[in-house]
C-alpha positions as CSV (number, residue, x, y, z in Angstrom):
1,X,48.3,94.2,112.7
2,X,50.8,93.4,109.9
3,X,49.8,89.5,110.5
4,X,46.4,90.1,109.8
5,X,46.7,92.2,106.7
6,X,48.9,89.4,105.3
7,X,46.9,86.7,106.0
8,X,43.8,88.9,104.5
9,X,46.7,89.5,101.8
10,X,47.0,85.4,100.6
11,X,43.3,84.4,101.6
12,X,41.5,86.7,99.6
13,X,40.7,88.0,95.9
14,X,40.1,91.7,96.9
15,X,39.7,93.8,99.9
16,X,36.2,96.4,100.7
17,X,37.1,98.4,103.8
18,X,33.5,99.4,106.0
19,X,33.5,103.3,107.1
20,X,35.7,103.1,110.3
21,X,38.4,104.4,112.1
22,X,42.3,105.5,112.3
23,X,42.7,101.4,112.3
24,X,41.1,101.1,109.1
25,X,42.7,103.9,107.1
26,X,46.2,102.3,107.9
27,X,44.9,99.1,107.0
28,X,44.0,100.2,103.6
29,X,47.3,102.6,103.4
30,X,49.3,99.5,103.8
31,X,47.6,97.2,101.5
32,X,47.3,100.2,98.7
33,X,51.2,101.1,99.1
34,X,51.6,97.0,98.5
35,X,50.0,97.5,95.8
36,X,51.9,100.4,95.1
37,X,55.3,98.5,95.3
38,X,53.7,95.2,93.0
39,X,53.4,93.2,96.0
40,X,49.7,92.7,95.0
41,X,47.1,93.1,92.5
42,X,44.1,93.1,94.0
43,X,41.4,95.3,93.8
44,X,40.6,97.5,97.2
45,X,36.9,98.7,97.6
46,X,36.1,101.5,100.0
47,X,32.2,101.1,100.7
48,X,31.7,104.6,100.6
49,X,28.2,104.7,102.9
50,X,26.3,107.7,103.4
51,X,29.6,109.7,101.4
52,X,31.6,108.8,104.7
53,X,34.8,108.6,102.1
54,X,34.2,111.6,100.0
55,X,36.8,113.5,102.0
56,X,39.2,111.1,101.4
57,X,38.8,110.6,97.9
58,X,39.2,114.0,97.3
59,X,42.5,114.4,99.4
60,X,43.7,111.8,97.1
61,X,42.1,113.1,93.8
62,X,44.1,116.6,95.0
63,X,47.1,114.6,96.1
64,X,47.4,113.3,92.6
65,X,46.2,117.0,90.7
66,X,49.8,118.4,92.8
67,X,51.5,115.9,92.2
68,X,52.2,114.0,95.2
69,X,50.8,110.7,94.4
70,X,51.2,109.0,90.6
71,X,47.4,108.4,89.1
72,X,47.8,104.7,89.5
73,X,48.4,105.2,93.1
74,X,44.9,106.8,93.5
75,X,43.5,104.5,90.8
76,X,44.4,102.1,93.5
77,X,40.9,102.7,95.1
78,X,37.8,101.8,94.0
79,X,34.2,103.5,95.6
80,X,31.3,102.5,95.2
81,X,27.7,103.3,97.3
82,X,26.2,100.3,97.6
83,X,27.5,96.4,98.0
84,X,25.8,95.7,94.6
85,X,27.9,98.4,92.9
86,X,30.8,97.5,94.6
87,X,31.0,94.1,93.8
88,X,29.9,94.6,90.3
89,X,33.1,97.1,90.5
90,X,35.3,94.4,91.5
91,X,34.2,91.5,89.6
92,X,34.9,93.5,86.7
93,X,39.1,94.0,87.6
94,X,39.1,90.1,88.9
């Protein structure tokens, strides 16, 4: 899976993960800790449908409150409801 995350990594100008799975939530664990350690700037989306991220957001909005994750880390994620928002979102950090 590592392949496929680096070739999304050098073909593309951001990332927008769909709700999904346990595959999913690593994908965008390993591209956001890249982004973590420099290896990247790009923005990552999460397409937060029907509130399917809210949970998750909120682990990391706690995460960061108690200090276990740095602000930029959760900074690292951008939500947005719709594909209109979220592009607007991302266009705007390109």
């Amino acid at each position: 899976m590592q392949d496929r995350i680096w070739k999304m990594l050098k073909n593309s100008n951001a990332f927008i993960a769909l709700p999904g799975g346990i595959g999913t939530l690593e994908e965008n664990f390993q591209i956001a800790s890249w982004a973590q350690l420099n290896i990247h700037h790009k923005p990552i989306g999460l397409l937060n449908v029907d509130d399917f991220f809210n949970k998750l957001l909120s682990f990391l909005d706690q995460a960061g409150e108690e200090n276990f994750i740095l602000h930029s880390a959760r900074q690292i994620f951008i939500s947005a409801s719709t594909v209109e928002e979220m592009v607007d979102k991302l266009e705007d950090c390109l």
